[in-house]
NUFIZA-421223 format. One record per residue (C-alpha): x, y, z; residue in one letter; residue number from 1. Coordinates in pm, 1 decimal. Last residue first. Layout:
(atom (X Y Z) 'a' NUM)
...
This chain:
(atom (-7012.8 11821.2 -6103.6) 'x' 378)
(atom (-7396.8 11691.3 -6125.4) 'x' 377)
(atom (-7574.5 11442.9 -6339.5) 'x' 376)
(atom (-7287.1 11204.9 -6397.2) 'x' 375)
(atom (-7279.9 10995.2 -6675.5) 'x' 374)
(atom (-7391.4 10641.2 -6680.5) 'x' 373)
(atom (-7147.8 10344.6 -6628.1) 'x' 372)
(atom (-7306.5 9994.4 -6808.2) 'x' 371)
(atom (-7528.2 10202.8 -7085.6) 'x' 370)
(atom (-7636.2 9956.1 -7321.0) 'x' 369)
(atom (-7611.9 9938.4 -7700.7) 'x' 368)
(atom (-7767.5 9757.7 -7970.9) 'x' 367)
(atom (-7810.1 9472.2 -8196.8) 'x' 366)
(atom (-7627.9 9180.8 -7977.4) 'x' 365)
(atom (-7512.3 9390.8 -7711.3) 'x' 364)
(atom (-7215.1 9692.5 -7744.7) 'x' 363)
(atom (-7162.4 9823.0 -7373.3) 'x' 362)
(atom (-7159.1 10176.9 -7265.5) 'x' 361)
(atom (-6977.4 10402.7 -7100.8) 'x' 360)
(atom (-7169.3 10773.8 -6993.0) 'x' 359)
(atom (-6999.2 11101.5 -7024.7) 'x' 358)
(atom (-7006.7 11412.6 -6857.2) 'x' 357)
(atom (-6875.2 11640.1 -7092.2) 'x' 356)
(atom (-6588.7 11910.6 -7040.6) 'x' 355)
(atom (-6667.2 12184.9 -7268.5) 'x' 354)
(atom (-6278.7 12337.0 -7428.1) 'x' 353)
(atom (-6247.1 12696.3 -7354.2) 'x' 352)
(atom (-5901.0 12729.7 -7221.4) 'x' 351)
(atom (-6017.9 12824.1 -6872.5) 'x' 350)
(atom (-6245.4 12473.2 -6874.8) 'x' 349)
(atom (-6590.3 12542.4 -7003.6) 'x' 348)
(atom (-6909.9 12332.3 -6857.2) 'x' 347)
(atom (-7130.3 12015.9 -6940.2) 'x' 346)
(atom (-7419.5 11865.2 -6832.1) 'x' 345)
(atom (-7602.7 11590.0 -7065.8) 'x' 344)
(atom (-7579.5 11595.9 -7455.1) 'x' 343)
(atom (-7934.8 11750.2 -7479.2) 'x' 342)
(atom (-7889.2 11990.0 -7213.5) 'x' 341)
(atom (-7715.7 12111.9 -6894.3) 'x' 340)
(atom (-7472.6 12408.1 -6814.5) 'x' 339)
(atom (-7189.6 12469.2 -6559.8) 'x' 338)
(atom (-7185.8 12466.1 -6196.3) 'x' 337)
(atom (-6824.8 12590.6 -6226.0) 'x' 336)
(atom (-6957.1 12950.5 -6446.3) 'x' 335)
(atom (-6672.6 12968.8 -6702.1) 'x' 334)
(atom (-6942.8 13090.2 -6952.5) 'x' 333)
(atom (-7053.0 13374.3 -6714.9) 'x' 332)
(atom (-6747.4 13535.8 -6738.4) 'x' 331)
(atom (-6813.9 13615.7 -7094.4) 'x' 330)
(atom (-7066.3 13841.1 -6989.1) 'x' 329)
(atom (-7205.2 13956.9 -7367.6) 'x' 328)
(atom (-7179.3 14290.0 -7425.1) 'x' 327)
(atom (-7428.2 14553.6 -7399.6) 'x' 326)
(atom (-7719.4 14611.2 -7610.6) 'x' 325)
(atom (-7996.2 14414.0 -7382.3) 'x' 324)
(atom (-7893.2 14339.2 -7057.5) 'x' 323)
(atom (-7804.0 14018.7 -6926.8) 'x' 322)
(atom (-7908.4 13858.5 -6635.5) 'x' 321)
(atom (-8174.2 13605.2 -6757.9) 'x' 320)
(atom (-7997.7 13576.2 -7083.8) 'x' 319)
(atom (-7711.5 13357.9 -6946.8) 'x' 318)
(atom (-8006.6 13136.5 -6951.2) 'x' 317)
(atom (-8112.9 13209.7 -7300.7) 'x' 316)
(atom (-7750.8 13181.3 -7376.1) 'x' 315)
(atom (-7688.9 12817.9 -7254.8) 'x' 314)
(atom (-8042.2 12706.5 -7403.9) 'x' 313)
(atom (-7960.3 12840.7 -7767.6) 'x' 312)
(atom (-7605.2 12661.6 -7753.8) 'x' 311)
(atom (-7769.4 12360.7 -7638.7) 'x' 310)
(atom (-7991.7 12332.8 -7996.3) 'x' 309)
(atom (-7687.6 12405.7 -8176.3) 'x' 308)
(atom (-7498.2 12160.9 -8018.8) 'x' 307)
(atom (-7787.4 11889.9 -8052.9) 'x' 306)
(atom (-7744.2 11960.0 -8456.3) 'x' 305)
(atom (-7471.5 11757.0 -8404.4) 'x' 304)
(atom (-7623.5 11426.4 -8480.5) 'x' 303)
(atom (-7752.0 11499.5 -8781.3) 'x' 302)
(atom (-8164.7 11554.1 -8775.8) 'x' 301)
(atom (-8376.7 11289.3 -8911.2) 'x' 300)
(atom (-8616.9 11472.6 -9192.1) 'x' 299)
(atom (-8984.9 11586.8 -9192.0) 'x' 298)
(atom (-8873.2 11927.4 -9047.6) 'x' 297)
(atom (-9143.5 11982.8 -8754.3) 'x' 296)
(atom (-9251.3 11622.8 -8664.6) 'x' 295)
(atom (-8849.0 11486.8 -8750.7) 'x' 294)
(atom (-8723.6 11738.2 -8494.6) 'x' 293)
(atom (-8944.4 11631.3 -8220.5) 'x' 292)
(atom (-8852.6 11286.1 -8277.8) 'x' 291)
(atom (-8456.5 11384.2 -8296.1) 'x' 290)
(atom (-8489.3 11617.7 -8025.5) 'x' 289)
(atom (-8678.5 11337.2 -7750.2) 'x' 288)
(atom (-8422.6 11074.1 -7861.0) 'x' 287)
(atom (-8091.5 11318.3 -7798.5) 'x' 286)
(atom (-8249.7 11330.5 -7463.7) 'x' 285)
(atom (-8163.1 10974.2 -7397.8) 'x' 284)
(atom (-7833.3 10950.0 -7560.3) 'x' 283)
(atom (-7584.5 11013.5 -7315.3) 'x' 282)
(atom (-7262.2 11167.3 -7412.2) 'x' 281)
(atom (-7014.0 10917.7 -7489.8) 'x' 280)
(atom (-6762.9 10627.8 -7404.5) 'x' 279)
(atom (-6706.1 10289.9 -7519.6) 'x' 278)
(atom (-6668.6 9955.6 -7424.4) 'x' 277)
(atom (-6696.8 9658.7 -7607.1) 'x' 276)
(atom (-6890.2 9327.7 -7508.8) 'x' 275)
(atom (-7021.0 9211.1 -7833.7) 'x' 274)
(atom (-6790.2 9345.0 -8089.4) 'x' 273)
(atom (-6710.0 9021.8 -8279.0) 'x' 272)
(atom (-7079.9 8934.1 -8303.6) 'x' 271)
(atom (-7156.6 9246.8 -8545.2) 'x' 270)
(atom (-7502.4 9355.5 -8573.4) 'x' 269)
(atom (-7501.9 9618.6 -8274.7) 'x' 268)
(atom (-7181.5 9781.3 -8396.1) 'x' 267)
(atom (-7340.7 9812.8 -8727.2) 'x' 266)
(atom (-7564.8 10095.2 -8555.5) 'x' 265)
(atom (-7270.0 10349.2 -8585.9) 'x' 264)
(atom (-7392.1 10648.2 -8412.1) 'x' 263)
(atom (-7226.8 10631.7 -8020.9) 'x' 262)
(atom (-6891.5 10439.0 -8219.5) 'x' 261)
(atom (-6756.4 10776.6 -8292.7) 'x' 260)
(atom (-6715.1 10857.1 -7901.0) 'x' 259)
(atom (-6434.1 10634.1 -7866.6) 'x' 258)
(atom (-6326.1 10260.5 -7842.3) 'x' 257)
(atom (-6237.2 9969.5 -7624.6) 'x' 256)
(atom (-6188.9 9636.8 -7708.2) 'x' 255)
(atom (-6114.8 9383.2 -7389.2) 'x' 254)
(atom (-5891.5 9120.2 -7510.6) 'x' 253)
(atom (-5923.1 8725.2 -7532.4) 'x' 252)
(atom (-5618.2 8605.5 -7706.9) 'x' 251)
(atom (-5412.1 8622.0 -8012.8) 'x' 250)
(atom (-5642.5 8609.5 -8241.3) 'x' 249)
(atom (-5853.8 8906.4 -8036.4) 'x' 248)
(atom (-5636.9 9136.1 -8223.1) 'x' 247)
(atom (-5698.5 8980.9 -8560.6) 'x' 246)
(atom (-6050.0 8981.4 -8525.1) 'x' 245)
(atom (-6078.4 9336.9 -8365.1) 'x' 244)
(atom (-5943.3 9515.0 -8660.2) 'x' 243)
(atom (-6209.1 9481.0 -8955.5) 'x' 242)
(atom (-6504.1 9529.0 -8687.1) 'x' 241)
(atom (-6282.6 9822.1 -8559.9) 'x' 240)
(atom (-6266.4 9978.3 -8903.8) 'x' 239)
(atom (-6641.8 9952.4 -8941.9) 'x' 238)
(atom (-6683.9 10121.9 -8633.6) 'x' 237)
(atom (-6470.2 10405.6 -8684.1) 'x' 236)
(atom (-6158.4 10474.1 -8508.8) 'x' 235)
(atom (-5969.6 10500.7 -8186.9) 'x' 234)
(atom (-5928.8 10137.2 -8092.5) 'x' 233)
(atom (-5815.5 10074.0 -7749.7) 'x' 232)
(atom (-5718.6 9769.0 -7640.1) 'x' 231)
(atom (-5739.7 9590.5 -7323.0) 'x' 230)
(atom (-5563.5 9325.3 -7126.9) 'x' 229)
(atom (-5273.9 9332.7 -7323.5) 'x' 228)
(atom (-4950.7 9060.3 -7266.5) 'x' 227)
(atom (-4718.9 9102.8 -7575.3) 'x' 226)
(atom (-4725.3 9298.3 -7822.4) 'x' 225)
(atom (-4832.1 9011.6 -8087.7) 'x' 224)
(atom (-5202.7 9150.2 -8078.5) 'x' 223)
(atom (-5086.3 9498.7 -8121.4) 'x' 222)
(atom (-4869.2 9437.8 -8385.4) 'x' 221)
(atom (-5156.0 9249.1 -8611.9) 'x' 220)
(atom (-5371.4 9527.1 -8550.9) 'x' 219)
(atom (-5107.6 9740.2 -8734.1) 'x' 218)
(atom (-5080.9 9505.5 -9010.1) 'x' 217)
(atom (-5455.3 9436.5 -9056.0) 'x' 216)
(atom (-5520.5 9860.4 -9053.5) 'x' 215)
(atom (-5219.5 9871.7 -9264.8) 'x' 214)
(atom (-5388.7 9639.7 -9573.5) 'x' 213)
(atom (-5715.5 9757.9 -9477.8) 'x' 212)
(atom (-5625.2 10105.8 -9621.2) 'x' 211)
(atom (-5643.1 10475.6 -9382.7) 'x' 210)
(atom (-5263.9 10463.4 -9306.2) 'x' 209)
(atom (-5179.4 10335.9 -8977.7) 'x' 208)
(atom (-5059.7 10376.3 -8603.9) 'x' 207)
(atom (-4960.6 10134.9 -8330.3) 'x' 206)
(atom (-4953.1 10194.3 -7960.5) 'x' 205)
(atom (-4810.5 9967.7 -7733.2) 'x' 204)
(atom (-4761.2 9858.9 -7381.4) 'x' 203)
(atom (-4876.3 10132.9 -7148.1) 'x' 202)
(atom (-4911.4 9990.0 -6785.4) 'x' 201)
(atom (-5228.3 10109.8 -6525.2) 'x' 200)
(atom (-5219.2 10370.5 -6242.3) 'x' 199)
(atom (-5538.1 10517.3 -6409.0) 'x' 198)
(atom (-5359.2 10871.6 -6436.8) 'x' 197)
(atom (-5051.4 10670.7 -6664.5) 'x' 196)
(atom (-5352.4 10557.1 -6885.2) 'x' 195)
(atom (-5537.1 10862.1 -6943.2) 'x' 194)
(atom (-5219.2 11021.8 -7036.3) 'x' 193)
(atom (-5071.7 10772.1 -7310.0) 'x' 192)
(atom (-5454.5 10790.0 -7431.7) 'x' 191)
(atom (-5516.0 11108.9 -7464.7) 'x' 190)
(atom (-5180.1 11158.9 -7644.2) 'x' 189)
(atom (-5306.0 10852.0 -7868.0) 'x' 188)
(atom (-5675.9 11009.0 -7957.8) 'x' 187)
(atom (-5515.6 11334.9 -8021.4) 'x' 186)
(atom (-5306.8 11166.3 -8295.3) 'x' 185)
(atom (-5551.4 10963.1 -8387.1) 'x' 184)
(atom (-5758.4 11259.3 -8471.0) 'x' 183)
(atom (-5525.7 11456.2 -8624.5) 'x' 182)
(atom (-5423.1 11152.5 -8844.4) 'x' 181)
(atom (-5238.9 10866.2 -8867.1) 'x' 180)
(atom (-5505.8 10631.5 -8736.3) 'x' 179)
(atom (-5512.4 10483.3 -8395.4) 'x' 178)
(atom (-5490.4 10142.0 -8229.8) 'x' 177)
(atom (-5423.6 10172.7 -7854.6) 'x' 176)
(atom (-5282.9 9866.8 -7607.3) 'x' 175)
(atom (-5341.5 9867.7 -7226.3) 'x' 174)
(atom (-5203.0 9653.1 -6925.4) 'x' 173)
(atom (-5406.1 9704.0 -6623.7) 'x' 172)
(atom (-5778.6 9565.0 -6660.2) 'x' 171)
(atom (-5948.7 9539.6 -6291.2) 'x' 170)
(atom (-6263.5 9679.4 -6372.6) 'x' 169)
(atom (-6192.7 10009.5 -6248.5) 'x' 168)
(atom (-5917.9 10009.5 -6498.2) 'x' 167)
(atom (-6186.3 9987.6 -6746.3) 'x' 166)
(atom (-6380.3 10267.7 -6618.7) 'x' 165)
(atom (-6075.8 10478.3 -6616.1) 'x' 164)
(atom (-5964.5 10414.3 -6966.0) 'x' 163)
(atom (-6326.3 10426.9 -7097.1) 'x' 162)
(atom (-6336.0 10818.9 -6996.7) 'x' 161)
(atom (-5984.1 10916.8 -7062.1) 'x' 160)
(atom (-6081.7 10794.9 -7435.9) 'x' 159)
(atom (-6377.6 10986.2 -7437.0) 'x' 158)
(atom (-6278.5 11272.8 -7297.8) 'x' 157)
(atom (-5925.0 11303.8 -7547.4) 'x' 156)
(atom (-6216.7 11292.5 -7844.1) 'x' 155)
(atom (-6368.3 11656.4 -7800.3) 'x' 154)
(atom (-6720.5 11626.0 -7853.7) 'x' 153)
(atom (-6817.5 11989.3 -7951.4) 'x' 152)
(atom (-6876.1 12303.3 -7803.9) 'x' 151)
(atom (-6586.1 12489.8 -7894.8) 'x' 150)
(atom (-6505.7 12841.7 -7683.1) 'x' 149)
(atom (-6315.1 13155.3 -7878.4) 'x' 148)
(atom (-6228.0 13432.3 -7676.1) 'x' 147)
(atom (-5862.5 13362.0 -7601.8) 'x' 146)
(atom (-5911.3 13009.0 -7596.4) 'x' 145)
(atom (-6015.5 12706.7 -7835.3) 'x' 144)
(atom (-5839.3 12670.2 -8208.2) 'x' 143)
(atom (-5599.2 12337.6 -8085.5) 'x' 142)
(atom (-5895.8 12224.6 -7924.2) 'x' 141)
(atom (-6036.4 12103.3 -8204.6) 'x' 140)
(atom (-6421.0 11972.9 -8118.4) 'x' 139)
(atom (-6607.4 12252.0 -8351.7) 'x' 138)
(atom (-6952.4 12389.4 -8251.4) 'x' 137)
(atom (-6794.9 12722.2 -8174.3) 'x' 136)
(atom (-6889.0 12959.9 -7929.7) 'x' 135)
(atom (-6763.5 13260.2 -7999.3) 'x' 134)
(atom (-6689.1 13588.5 -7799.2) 'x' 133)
(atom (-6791.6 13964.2 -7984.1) 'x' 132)
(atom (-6506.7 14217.7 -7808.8) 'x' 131)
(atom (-6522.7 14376.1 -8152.8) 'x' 130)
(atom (-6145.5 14265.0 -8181.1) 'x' 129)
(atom (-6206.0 13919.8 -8112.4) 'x' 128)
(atom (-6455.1 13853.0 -8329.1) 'x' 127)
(atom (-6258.5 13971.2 -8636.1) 'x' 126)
(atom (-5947.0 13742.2 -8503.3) 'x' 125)
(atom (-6162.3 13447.2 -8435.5) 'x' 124)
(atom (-6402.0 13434.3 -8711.1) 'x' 123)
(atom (-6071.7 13311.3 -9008.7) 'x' 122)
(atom (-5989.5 13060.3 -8735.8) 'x' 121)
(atom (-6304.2 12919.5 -8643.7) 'x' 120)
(atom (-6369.7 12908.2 -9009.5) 'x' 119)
(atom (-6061.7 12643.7 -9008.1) 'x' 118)
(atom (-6176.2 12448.4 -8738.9) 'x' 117)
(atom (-6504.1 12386.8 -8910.2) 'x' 116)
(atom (-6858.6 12448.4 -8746.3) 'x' 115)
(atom (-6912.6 12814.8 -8710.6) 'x' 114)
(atom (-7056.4 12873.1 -8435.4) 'x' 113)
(atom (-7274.0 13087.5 -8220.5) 'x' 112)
(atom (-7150.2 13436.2 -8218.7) 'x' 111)
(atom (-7263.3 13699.2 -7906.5) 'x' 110)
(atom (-7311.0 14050.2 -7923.6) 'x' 109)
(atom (-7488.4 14089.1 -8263.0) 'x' 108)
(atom (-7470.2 14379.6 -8362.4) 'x' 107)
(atom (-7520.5 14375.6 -8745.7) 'x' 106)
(atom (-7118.0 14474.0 -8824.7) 'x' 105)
(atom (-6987.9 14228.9 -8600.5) 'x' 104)
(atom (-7281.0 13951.3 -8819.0) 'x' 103)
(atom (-7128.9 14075.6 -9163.5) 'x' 102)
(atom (-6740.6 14063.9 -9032.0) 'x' 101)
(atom (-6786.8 13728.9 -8934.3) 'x' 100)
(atom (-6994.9 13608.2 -9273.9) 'x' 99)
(atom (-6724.2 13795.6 -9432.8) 'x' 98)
(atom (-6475.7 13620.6 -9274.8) 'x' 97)
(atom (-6628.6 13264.7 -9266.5) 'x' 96)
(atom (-6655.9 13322.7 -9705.0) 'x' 95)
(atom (-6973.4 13182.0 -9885.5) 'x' 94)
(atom (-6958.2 12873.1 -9682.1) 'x' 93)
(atom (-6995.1 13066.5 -9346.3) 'x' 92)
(atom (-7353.1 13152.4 -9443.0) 'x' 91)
(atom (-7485.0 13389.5 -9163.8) 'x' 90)
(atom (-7805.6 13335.1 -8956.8) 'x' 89)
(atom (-7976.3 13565.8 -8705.9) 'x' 88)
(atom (-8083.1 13467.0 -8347.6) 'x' 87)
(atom (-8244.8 13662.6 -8172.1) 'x' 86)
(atom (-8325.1 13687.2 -7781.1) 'x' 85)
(atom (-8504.4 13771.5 -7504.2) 'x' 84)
(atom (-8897.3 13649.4 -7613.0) 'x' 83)
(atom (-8784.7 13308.4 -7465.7) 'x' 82)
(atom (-9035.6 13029.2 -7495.9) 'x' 81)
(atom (-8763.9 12764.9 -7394.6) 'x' 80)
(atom (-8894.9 12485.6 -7632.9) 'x' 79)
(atom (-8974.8 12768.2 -7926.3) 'x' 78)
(atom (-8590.5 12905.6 -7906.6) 'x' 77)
(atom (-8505.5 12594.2 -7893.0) 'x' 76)
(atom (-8659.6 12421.3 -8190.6) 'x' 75)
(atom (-8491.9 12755.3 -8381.1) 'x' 74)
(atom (-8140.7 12664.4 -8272.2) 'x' 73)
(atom (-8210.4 12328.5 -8409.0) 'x' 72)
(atom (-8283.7 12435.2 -8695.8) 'x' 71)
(atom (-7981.7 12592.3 -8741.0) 'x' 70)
(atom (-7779.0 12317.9 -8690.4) 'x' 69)
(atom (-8000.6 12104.3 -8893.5) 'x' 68)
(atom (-7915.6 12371.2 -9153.7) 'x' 67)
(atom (-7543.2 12335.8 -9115.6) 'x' 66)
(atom (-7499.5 11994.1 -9122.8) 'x' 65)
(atom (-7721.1 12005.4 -9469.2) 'x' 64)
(atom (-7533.6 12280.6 -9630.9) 'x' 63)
(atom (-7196.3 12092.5 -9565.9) 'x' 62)
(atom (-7116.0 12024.9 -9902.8) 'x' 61)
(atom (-7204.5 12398.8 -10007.8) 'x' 60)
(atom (-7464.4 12654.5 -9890.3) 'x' 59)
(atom (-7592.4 12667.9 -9532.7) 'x' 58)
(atom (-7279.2 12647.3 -9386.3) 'x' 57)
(atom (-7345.7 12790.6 -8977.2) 'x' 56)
(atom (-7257.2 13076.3 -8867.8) 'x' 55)
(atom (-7539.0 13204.7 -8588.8) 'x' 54)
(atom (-7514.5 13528.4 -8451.9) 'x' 53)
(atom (-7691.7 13643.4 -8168.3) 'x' 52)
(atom (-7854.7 14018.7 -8091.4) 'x' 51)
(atom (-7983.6 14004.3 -7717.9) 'x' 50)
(atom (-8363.0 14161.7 -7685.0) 'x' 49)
(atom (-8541.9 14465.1 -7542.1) 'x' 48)
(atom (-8377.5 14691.8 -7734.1) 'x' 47)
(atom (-8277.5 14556.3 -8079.8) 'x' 46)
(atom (-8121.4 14779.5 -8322.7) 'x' 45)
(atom (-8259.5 14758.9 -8671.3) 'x' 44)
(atom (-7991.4 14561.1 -8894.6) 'x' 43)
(atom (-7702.3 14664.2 -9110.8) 'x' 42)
(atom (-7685.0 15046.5 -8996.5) 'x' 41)
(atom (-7921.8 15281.4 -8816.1) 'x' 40)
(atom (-8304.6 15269.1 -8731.8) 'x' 39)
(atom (-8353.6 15199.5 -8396.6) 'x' 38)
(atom (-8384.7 15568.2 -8265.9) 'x' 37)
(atom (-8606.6 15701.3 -8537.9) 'x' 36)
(atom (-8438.7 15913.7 -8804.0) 'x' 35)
(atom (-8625.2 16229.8 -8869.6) 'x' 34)
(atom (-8628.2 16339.1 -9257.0) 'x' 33)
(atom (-8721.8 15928.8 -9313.9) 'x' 32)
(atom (-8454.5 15737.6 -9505.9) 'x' 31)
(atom (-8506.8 15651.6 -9881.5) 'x' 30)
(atom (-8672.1 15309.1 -9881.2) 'x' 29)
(atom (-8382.2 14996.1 -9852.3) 'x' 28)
(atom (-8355.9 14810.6 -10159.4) 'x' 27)
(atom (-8535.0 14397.3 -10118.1) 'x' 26)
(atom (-8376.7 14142.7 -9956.0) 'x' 25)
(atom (-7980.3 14047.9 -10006.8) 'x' 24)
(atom (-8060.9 13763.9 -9768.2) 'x' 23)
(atom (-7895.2 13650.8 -9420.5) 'x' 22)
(atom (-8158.1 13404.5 -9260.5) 'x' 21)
(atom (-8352.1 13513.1 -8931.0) 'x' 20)
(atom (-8381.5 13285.6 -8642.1) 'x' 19)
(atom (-8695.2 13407.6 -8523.0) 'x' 18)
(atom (-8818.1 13433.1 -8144.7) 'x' 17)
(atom (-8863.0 13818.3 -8093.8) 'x' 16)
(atom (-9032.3 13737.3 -8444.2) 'x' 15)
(atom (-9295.1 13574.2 -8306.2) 'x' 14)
(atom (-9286.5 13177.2 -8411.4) 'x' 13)
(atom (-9597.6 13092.8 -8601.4) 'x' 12)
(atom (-9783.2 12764.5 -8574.8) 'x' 11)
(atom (-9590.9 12632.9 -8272.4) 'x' 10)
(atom (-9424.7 12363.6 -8183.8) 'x' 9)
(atom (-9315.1 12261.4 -7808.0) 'x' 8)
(atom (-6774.4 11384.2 -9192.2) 'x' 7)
(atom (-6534.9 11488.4 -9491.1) 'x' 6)
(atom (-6630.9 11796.2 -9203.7) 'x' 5)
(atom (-6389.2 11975.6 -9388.1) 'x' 4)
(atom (-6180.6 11938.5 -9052.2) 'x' 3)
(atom (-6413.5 11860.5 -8793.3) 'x' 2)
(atom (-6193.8 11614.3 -8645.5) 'x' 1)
């Protein structure tokens, strides 16, 4: 989980375009004897376009998350052309509260981030009372609702995902592997339910400590649990490449994983994983942003700077109907057709949790191919 996060170009952008970064700047000039209308506090008021917040780290361990982020943002603001909004930056790593309180203060009418679960929860409360709605870029849904939305790839959809399409292949007796930890935790509720709403048979689950001596242990449960026909391993690639051995000892089994296998490329060199399954947002358009962002930044982009670069094209279109200085239609957000972008379509359940349309693929000998793709419409 994203908990500490342990893990079209132009010359000149016009500055109905920029995303602005939070500075002390220079002292303010004594104030003219006739105040002009959109002159007041924090910054000038905008009135011909929408005042967004972006809280991203841009200081700290996760300074470099956080600026490809926010570069992203700015690569769509130039890709959709839009002269209707602006996008100012706030560092949540010098304080998520004050970087909350900073951007309420400013205007802005809409907040785009931050990234960790736990500045979600310090930004919630002060966005909430100043009527200001978030959009997170976190994937806990445990801080989701009542104002705040999360953007990110929430792991239950992943695993419900590859469940389905491998009961549609005939497999009915299932087996998980998950870590003790939030994330296996989720991983195994989603599981449990995914696999009773298949119609299929729950066998076993087995959990471990984060050391190869309990990761061997607990895949050596699974593959003496009797008759599995798949397995589900809700962890890292290289864990699964330790784990799939001894659960395939026992006999043939398809393996199964989550969304975190989508950027491990020693999937594709490892013959023991030929054949997996997993699910995740497509990667096609991904492509296109990462080239486009290595032209402009020199630098590959982290994978989640794609939510900050969808974030930008959800509220330009909300945009479109919109007016300038008053608050943000929340409603709009919970709109059924939902929104499309880099990661595919996507739209908010009432809680405020994206659903994804997801895509299963297949690990290959030194790559990946899509056997299921994701839907293009809901």
């Amino acid at each position: 989980m994203l908990r500490g996060l342990g893990a079209v170009a132009m010359a000149g952008l016009l500055a109905a375009c920029q995303v602005v970064p939070k500075t002390a700047g220079p002292a303010a000039p004594p104030p003219p004897e006739t105040p002009t209308d959109n002159v007041g506090p924090g910054l000038p008021t905008d009135t011909d376009r929408h005042r967004v917040a972006l809280l991203v780290p841009q200081t700290g361990p996760n300074a470099d998350v956080g600026m490809a982020i926010a570069n992203a943002t700015t690569l769509a603001l130039l890709d959709s052309r839009t002269e209707r909004v602006r996008i100012t930056t706030y560092d949540t790593a010098l304080g998520a509260a004050a970087a909350a309180q900073q951007a309420v203060a400013d205007g802005n009418r809409l907040i785009l981030g931050p990234l960790l679960s736990e500045d979600v929860a310090q930004v919630a409360p002060i966005a909430r009372d100043a009527k200001v709605p978030v959009l997170s870029f976190s994937n806990d849904s445990s801080v989701a609702g009542n104002g705040v939305f999360i953007m990110g790839f929430v792991p239950g959809q992943s695993v419900e995902r590859v469940v389905a399409f491998a009961r549609g292949k005939g497999h009915q007796r299932f087996g998980a592997l998950v870590p003790k930890n939030v994330y296996g935790d989720r991983s195994a509720a989603a599981f449990r339910a995914a696999v009773s709403a298949a119609g299929g048979t729950l066998v076993a689950v087995e959990s471990y400590d984060r050391s190869a001596t309990a990761l061997t242990g607990a895949a050596r449960r699974i593959a003496n649990a009797g008759a599995i026909d798949a397995v589900l391993i809700a962890d890292s690639g290289g864990n699964a490449i330790r784990a799939v051995p001894v659960i395939k000892g026992a006999g043939q089994r398809q393996i199964m994983g989550t969304e975190l296998w989508n950027t491990d490329a020693s999937l594709g060199t490892s013959a023991v994983m030929r054949g997996s399954w997993f699910a995740s947002v497509s990667d096609g358009l991904y492509g296109q942003l990462a080239g486009k962002y290595r032209t402009r930044f020199g630098k590959a982009p982290y994978r989640l700077a794609s939510l900050g670069y969808d974030s930008v094209l959800l509220t330009v279109r909300i945009a479109r109907d919109w007016k300038p200085g008053t608050s943000f239609p929340v409603n709009k957000l919970l709109s059924a057709d939902g929104f499309g972008g880099i990661d595919g379509i996507f739209r908010f359940n009432s809680r405020g949790i994206a659903q994804r349309a997801l895509e299963v693929s297949e690990i290959g000998a030194g790559g990946f191919r899509v056997v299921d793709p994701a839907p293009t419409k809901w």
